[in-house]
C-alpha positions in Angstrom: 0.0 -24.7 -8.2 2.0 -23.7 -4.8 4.2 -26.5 -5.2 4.8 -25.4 -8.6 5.9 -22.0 -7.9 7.9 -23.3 -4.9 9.5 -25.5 -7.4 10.2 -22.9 -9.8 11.5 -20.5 -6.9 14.1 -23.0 -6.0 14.8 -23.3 -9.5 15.3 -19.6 -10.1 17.8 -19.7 -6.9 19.7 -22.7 -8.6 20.1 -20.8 -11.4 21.6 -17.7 -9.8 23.8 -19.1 -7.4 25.0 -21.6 -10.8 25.0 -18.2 -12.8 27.1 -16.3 -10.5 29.8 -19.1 -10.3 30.1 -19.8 -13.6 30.8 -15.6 -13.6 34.2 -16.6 -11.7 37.2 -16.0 -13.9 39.0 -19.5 -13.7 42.8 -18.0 -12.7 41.5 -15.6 -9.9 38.1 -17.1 -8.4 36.3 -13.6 -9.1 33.1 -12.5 -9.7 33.2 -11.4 -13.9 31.2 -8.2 -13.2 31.0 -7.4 -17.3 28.6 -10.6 -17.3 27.2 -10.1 -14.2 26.3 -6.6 -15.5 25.2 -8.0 -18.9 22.8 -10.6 -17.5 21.4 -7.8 -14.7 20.8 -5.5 -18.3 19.5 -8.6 -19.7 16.5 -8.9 -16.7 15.6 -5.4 -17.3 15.0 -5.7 -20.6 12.7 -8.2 -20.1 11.6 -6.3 -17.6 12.1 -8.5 -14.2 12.9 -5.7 -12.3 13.4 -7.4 -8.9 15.5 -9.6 -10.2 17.8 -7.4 -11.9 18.3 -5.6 -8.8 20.1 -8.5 -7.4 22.3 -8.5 -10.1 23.2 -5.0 -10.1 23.6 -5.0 -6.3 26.0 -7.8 -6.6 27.9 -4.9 -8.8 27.9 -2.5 -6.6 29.1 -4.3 -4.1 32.4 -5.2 -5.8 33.1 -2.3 -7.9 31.0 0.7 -5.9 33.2 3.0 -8.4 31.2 1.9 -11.4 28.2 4.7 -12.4 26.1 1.9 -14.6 24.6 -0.5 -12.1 23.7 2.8 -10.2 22.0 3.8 -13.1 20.2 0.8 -14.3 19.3 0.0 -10.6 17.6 3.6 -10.6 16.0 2.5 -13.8 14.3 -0.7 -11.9 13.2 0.6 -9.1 11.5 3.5 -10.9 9.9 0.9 -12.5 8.6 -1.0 -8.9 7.5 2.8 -7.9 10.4 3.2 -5.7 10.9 7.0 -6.4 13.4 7.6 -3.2 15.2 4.8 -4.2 15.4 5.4 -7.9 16.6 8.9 -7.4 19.1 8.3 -4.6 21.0 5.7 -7.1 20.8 8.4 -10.0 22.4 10.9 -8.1 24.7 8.1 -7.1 25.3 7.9 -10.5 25.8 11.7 -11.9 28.5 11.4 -8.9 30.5 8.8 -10.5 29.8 10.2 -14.0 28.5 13.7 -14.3 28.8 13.3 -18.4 26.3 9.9 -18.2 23.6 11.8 -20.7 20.8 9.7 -19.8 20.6 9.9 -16.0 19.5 13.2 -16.1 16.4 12.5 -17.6 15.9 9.7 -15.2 16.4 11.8 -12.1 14.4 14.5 -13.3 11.3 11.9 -14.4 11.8 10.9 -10.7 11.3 14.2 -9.2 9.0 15.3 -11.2 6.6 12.7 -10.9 7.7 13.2 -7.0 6.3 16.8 -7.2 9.8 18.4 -7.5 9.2 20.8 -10.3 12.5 22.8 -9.7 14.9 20.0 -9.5 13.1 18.2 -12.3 13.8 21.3 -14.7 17.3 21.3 -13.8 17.9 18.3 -14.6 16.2 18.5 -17.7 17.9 21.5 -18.8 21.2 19.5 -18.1 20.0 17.1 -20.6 19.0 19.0 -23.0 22.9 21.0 -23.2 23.3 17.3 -24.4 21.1 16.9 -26.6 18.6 19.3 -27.5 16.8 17.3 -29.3 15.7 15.2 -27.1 11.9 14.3 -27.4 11.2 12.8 -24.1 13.3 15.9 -22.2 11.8 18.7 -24.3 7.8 17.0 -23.9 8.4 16.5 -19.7 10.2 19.8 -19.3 7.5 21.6 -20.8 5.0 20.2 -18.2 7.4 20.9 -15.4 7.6 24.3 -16.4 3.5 24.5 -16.9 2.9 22.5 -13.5 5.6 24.9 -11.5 2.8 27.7 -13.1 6.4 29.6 -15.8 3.5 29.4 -18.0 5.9 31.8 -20.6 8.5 29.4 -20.0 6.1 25.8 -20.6 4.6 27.8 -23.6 7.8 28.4 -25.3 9.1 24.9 -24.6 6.0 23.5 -26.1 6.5 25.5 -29.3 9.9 24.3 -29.7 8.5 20.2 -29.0 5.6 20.5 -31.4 8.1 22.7 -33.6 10.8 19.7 -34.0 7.6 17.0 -33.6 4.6 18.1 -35.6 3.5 14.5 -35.3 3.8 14.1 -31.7 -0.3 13.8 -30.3 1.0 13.3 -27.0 2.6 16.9 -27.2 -0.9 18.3 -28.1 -2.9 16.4 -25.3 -0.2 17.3 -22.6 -0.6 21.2 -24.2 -4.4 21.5 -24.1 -3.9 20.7 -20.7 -1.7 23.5 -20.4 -4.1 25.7 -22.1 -7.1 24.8 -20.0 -4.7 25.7 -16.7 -4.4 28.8 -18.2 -8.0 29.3 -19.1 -8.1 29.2 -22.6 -10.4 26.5 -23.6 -10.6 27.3 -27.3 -7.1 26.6 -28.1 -7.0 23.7 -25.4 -10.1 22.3 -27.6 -7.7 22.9 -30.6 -5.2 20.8 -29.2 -7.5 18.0 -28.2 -8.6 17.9 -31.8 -5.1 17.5 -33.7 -4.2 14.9 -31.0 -7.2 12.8 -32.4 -6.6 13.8 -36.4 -3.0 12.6 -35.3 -3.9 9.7 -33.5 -7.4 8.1 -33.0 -6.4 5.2 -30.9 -5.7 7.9 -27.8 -8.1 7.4 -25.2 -6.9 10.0 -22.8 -7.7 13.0 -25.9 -11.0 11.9 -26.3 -11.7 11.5 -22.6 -10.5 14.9 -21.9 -12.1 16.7 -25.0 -15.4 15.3 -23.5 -14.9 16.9 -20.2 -13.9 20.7 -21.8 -17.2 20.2 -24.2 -19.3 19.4 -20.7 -17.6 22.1 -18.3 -17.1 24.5 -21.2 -20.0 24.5 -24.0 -22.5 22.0 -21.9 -22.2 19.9 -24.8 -23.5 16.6 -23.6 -23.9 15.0 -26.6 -20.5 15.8 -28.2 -19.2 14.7 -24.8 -20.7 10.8 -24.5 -19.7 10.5 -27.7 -16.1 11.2 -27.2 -16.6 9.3 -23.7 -17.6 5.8 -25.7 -14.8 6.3 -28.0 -12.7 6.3 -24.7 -14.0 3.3 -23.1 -13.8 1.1 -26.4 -10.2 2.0 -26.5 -9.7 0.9 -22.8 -12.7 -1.1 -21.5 -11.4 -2.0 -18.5 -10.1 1.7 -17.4 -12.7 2.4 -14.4 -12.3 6.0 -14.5 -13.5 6.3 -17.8 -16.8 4.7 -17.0 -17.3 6.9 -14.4 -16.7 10.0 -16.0 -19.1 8.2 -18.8 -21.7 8.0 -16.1 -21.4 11.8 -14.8 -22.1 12.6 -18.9 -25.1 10.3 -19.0 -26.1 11.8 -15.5 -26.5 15.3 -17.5 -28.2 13.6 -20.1 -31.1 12.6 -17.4 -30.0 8.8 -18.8 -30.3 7.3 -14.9 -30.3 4.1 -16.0 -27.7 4.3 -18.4 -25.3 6.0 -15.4 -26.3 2.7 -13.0 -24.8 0.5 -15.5 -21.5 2.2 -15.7 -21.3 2.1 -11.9 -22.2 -1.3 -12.2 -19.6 -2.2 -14.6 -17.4 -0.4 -12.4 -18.0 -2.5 -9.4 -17.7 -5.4 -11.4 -14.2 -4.5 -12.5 -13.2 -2.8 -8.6 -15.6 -3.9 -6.2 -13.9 -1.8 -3.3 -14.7 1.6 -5.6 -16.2 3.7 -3.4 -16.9 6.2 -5.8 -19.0 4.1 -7.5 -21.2 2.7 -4.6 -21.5 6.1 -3.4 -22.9 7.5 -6.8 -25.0 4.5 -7.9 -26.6 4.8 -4.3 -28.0 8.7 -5.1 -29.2 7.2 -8.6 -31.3 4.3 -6.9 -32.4 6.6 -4.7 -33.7 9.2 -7.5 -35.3 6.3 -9.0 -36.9 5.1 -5.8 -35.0 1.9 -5.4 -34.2 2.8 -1.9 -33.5 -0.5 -0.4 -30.5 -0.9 -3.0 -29.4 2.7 -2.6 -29.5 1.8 1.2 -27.2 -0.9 0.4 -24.6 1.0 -1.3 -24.5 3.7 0.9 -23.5 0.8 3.8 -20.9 -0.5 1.4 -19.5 3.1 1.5 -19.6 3.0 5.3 -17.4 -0.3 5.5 -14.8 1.4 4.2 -15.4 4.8 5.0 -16.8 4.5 8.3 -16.5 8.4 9.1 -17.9 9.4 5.7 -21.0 11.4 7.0 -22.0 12.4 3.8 -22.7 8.8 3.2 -24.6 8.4 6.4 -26.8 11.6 6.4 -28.0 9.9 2.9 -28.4 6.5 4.7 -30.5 8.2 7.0 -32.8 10.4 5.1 -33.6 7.1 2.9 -34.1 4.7 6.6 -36.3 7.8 7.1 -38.7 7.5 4.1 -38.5 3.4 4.3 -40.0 3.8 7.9 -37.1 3.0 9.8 -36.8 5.4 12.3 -34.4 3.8 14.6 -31.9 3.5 12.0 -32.4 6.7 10.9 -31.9 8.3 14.2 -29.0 6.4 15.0 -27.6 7.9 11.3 -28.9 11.4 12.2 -26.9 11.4 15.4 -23.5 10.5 14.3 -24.0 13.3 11.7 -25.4 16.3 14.6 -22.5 15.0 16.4 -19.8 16.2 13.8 -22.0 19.1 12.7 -24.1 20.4 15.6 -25.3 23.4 13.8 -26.8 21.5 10.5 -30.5 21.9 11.0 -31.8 20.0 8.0 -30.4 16.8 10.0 -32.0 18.5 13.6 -35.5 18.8 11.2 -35.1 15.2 10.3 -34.1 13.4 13.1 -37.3 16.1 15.0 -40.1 14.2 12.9 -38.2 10.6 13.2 -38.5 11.1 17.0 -41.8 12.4 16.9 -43.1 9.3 14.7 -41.6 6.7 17.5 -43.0 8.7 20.0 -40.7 10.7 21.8 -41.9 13.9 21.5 -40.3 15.6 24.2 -36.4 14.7 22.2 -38.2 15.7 18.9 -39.6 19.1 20.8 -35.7 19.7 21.5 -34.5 19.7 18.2 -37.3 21.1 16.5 -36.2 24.1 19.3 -32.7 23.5 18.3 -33.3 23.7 14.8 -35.3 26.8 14.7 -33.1 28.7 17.1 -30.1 28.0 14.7 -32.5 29.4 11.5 -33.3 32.5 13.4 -29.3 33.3 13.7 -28.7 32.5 10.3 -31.2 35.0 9.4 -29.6 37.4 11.7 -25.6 36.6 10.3 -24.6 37.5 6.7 -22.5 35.2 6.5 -24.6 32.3 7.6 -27.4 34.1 4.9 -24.8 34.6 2.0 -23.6 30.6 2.2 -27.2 29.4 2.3 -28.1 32.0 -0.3 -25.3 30.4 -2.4 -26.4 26.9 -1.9 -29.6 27.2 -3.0 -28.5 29.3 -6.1 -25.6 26.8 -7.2 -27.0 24.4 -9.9 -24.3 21.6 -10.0 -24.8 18.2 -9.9 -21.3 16.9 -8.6 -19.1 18.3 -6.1 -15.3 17.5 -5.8 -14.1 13.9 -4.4 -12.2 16.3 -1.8 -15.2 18.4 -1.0 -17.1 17.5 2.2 -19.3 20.1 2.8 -22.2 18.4 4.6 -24.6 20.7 2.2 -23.7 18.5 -0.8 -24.1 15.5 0.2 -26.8 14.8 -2.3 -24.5 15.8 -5.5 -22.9 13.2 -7.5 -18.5 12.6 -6.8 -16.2 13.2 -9.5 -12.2 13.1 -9.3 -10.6 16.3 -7.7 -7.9 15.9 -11.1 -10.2 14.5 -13.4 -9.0 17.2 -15.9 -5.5 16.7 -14.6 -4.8 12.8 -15.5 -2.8 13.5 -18.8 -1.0 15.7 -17.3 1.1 13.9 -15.0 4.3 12.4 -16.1 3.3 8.7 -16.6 6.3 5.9 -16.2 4.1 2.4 -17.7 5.7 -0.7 -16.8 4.7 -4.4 -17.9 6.5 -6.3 -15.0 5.2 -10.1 -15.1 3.3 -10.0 -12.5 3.9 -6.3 -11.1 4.8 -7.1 -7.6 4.5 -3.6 -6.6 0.6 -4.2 -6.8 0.3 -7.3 -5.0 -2.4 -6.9 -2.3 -0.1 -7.6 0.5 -1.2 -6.7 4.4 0.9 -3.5 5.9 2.3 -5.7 9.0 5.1 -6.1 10.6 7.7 -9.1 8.8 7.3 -11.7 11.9 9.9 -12.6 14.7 12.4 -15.3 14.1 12.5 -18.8 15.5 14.3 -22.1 15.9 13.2 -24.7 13.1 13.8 -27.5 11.1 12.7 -25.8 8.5 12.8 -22.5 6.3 10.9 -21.3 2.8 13.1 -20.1 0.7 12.6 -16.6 0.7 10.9 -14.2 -2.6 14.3 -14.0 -3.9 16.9 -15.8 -2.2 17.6 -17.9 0.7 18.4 -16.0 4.5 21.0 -17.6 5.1 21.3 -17.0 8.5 24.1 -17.9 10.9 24.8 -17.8 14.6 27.6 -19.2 16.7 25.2 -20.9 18.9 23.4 -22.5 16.4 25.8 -24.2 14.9 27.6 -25.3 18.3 23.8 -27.3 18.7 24.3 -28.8 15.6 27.4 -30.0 16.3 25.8 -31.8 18.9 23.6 -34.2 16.0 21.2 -34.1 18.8 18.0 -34.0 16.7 16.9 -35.5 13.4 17.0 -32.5 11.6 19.5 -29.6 11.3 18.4 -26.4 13.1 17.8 -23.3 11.6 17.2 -19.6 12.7 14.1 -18.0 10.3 11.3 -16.7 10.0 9.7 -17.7 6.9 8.4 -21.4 7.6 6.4 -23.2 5.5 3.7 -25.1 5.7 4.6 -28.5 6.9 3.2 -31.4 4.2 1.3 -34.4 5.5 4.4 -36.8 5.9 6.4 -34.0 7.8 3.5 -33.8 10.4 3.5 -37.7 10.6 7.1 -37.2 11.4 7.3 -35.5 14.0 4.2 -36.7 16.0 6.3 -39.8 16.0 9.5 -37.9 16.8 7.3 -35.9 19.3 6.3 -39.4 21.0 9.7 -40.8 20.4 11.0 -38.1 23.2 8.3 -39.0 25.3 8.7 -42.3 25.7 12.5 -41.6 26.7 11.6 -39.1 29.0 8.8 -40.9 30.8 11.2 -44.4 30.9 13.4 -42.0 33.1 17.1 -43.9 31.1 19.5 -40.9 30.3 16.5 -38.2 30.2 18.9 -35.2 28.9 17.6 -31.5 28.5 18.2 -32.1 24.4 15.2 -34.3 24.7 13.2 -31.6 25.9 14.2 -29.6 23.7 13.4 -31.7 20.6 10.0 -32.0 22.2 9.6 -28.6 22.3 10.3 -28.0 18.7 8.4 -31.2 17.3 5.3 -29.8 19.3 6.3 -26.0 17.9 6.3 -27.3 14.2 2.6 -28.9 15.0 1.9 -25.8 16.2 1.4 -26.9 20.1 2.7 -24.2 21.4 1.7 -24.7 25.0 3.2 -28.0 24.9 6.1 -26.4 23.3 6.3 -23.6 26.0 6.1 -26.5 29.0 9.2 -28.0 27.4 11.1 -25.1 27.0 10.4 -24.2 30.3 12.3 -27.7 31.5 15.0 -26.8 29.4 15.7 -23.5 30.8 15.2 -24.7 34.2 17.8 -27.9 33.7 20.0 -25.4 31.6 20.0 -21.8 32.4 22.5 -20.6 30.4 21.3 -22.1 27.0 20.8 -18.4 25.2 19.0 -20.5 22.3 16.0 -21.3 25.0 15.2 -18.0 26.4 15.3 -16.6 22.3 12.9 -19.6 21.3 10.7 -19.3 24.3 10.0 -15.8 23.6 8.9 -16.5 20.1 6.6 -19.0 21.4 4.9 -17.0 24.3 4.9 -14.8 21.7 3.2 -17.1 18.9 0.9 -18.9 22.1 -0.2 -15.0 22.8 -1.2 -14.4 19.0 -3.4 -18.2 19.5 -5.0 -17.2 22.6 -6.2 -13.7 21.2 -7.6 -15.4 17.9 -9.2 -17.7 20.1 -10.7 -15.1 22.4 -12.2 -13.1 19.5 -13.6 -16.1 18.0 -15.8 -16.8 21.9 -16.2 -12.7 21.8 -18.1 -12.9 18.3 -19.8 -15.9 19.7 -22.9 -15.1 22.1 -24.3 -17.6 25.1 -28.5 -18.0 25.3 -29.2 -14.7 26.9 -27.0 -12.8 24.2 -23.7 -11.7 26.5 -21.0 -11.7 24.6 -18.2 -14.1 26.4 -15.3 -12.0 27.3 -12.2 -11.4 25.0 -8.0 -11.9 26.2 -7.3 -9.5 28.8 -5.7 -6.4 27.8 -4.0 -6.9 31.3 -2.8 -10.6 30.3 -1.3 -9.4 27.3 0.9 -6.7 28.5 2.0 -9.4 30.8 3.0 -11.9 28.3 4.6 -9.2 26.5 6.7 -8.0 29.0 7.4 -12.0 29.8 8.9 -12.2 26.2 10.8 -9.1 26.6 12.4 -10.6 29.9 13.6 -13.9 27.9 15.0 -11.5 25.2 16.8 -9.4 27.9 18.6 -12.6 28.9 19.5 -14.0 25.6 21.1 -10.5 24.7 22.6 -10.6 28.0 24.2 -14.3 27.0 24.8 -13.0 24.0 24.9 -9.7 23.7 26.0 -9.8 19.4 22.9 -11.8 18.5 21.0 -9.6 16.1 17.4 -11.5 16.4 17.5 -11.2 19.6 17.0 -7.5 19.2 14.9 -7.8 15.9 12.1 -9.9 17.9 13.0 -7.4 20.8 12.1 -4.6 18.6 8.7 -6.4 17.4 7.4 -6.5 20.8 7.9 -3.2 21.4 6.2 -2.6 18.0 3.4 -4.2 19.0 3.2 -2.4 22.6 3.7 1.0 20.9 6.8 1.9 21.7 8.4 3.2 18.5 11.4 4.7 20.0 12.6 1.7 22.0 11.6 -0.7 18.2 13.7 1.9 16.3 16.4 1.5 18.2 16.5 -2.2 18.5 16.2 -2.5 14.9 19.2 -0.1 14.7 21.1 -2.8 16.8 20.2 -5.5 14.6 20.8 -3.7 11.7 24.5 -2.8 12.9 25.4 -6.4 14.3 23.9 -7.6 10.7 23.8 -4.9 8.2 22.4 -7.7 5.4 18.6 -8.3 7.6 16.3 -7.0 5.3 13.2 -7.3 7.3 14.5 -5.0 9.9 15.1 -2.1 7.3 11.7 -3.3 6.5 9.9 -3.2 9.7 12.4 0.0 10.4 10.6 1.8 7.7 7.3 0.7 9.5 8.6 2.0 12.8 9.8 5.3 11.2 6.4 5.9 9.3 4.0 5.1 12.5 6.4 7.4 14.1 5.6 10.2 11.7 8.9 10.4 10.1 8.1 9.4 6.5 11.9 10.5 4.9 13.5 7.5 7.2 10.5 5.7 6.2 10.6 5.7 2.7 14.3 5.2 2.9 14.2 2.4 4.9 11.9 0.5 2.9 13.6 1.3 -0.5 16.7 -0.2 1.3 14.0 -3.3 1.9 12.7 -3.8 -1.4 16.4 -3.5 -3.0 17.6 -6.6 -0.4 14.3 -8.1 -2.0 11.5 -7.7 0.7 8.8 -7.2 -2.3 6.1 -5.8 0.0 7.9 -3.1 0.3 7.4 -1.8 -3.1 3.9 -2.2 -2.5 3.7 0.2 0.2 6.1 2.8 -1.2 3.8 2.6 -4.7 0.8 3.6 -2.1 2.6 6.1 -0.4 3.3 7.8 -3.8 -0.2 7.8 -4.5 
């Protein structure tokens, strides 16, 4: 399957680069931009977003005058949940062409769903002096107005909607919402209803009918109802069975509530949520062992949730084990000193192992704090409130230690519908491909490169190619850092090549520091790196002014440091017979290494001072030692020698965001994703989350 896609990667290439030439116009040699732009339309419509981008920036970059490919590249990258990106190349637009109608709805969609209310009703307004008529303006400037809380404005914009579109059920679900943030449930319940008369296929009315008929008229009944309708329409929506579960909670159905949690987990196993919620049903029903389970699955991805691990500990407490229940106690009277049902507990779990004089001292503790809360109104009125409050659930937001035993629910779950909603069906939707937040890696010397997600590097450096003048090695050198994996017959290859060299050099006939050197990167490409590093080592020594060494022997100290830490937490997890754990990689041996690799990429710079991956991997290590400053401004280097190397907008962006400056951020990897880094799209769609 791999070598399929890899196939139909280099496929998609040869099909570009083939497109793109036969764009040329025969007299002149030029790029025909009305095809390009026709063909970058084309991928939009079908709705290969990234794609299309390439295209369109192939527009932009020969006719920068031209509003469209601004526009329709605002249009893609709304679609991969680049927001900053999307709006910079509509305004980009409006500047080239302040009379391009459509734009204005785009850019106001993009700040509104950014949280700009005022700039998305300006731009809304602008559209609608085109066309007043306009559905899709006159629907999302009616929430804009209603969210920036111009409820006479949003009410009289929703008249005029529903007016022009009696038919329109989205218009009545988005205006019940409206209603309900304005408190009037009875016409919001209104609303709900014509949506459904008007359309019975929309999950969202239904869903949101069955929350007003359970916070407003305690209708339970009514409200699971509604709540199945929802989930047969879109069985695999989470949120709906969760909500489900809240109704069936009400309804005292405990079992019934498990097996939408279940369902849940099934569908999203990292829900935490769910686990948190199922794990205060099993314990109502006495399945504490289970409910101990979930609560741990909470923990591994919450670990500071103490909510979670006061309810851990009151049910290690009634299964006997104290230990663990005092250990769970004390992380919770750690962060809240003065909570005295957890100073009570963990009193009676000390005094059942046996230390009495520790369970004496909180018992103390405990009742000392009670007497002062007898003594303080405002300690009196909140506990007075507690214990008259009869609610089951408590916000997701909420983390009052006092509610720890209520049920979650979703701080907006009356707000879903009401957020402006941009539904995309890219194949494949690279913006939600699990991909790790880490830095893109450091660049090496190789035989080999992958082609990259959209096109090839391409990379170039004076150097390189006066070594490959040379025909020195068996294979043409290249500067990446996207290798693949080598196949079975390429690792033959170059343990033969690898012993080739060494017979040479051992013979002592016309030993040469190439040879080494083709050593070094056979033994690199099997991943020998200390083998590699020896080699290098000769080369530099017999040639120290080869700028190409000190670069690749960076990268591999670099690559051998990476090895020996993987190795030294794999002997740190392992234990010897009397259960000492065998010591991990020097912090102090690290920072050595790193400041090694840093040393080799001062002199390549120094040899070559106009070698951008010199300062790229530069930048990396100082990433990785956490200094931000001194990686952003490397990356700036590399950046302004080669303005095209998308992994250091990429890692830039990274840089900018750890650094707490999340505008540079954002742009940076916007600027990523459009030169076709797809992780980036990942991250932004979390960011705007």
């Amino acid at each position: 399957m791999c070598i399929e896609r890899m196939i139909m990667k280099r496929l998609i290439i040869y099909i570009i680069m083939c497109l793109l030439y036969c764009f040329a116009t025969p007299a002149s040699g030029q790029i025909n931009t009305e095809r390009v732009m026709n063909i970058g339309r084309n991928a939009l419509q079908f709705e290969d977003y990234v794609l299309s981008i390439q295209y369109f920036n192939q527009i932009i970059k020969l006719k920068p005058y031209w509003a469209d490919p601004y526009y329709y590249r605002a249009v893609a990258k709304l679609s991969l949940d680049d927001l900053q990106g999307a709006e910079e190349d509509a305004t980009s637009c409006i500047e080239r062409n302040p009379y391009f109608k459509n734009v204005f709805y785009l850019r106001g969609f993009v700040r509104h769903s950014q949280g700009d209310y005022a700039g998305a009703i300006a731009d809304y307004r602008q559209g609608l002096q085109y066309n007043p008529s306009d559905r899709n303006l006159l629907f999302s400037a009616a929430m804009a107005y209603a969210q920036s809380d111009e409820y006479q404005a949003a009410d009289s914009v929703y008249s005029e909607l529903l007016a022009q579109y009696p038919q329109y059920a989205a218009g009545y679900v988005t205006r019940g919402q409206f209603n309900i943030m304005r408190g009037d449930s009875v016409a919001a319940r209104a609303d709900f209803d014509k949506a459904i008369s008007l359309d019975k296929n929309m999950a969202a009315a239904y869903e949101l009918r069955a929350l007003l008929r359970v916070k407003s008229d305690k209708d339970y009944s009514g409200a699971l109802s509604d709540m199945n309708e929802a989930v047969k329409l879109q069985p695999k929506n989470t949120a709906l069975y969760i909500n489900r579960a809240m109704v069936k909670y009400y309804t005292e159905d405990l079992r019934g509530a498990m097996a939408d949690y279940d369902y849940v987990l099934a569908l999203d196993p990292t829900n935490i949520m769910a686990y948190y919620n199922r794990g205060l049903l099993r314990a109502q029903v006495g399945d504490r062992n289970k409910a101990v389970d979930d609560f741990t699955e909470v923990l591994k991805r919450e670990p500071y949730n103490y909510l979670a691990i006061l309810n851990r500990a009151i049910l290690y407490d009634d299964l006997g084990d104290y230990e663990k229940a005092i250990s769970d106690y004390d992380a919770v009277v750690e962060v809240y000193p003065e909570y005295m049902e957890a100073l009570f507990a963990r009193s009676e779990a000390k005094r059942k192992i046996g230390d009495a004089r520790g369970g004496e001292e909180d018992f103390t503790l405990a009742m000392r704090l009670q007497e002062e809360q007898k003594r303080n109104p405002d300690m009196a009125r909140e506990a007075s409130d507690k214990a008259s409050e009869n609610i089951a659930a408590r916000k997701e937001s909420d983390n009052s230690i006092n509610k720890y035993d209520r049920l979650m629910i979703a701080d907006d779950d009356m707000a879903q519908a009401f957020e402006p909603k941009y539904e995309s069906k890219l194949r494949g939707r690279v913006q939600d491909r699990n991909v790790q937040v880490s830095l893109r890696p450091m660049y090496v010397l190789s035989y080999y490169e992958q082609p990259g997600e959209l096109l090839p590097k391409g990379t170039f450096a004076d150097e390189l190619a006066q070594l490959n003048e040379l025909r020195a090695f068996k294979y043409m050198l290249v500067i990446t850092n996207n290798e693949p994996l080598l196949e079975s017959r390429q690792i033959t290859e170059h343990f033969t090549s690898a012993s080739d060299y060494t017979q040479k050099i051992e013979n002592g006939s016309n030993v040469n520091v190439l040879q080494y050197m083709g050593r070094s990167l056979d033994l690199a490409m099997l991943q020998d790196y200390a083998g590699a590093l020896e080699d290098i080592n000769r080369v530099i020594a017999l040639s120290p002014n080869l700028m190409l060494a000190y670069f690749q022997r960076a990268t591999l100290r670099y690559r051998n440091l990476e090895y020996k830490r993987s190795e030294a937490t794999f002997r740190a997890d392992a234990t010897d017979a009397d259960n000492t754990a065998k010591p991990a990689y020097s912090i102090d041996n690290a920072r050595i290494e790193y400041e090694l690799m840093i040393q080799d990429l001062n002199k390549t710079i120094e040899l070559s001072p106009r070698f951008a991956y010199a300062y790229y991997n530069r930048a990396n290590i100082y990433f990785a030692q956490g200094r931000v400053d001194a990686a952003i401004a490397d990356y700036n280097q590399a950046i302004y020698l080669q303005p095209d190397m998308a992994d250091a907008y990429f890692n830039r962006g990274l840089a900018y965001l750890k650094g707490g400056d999340e505008i540079r951020g954002r742009e940076d990897l916007s600027k990523a994703g459009e030169m076709g880094v797809m992780a980036a799209y990942n991250i932004l769609k979390r960011m705007s989350k």
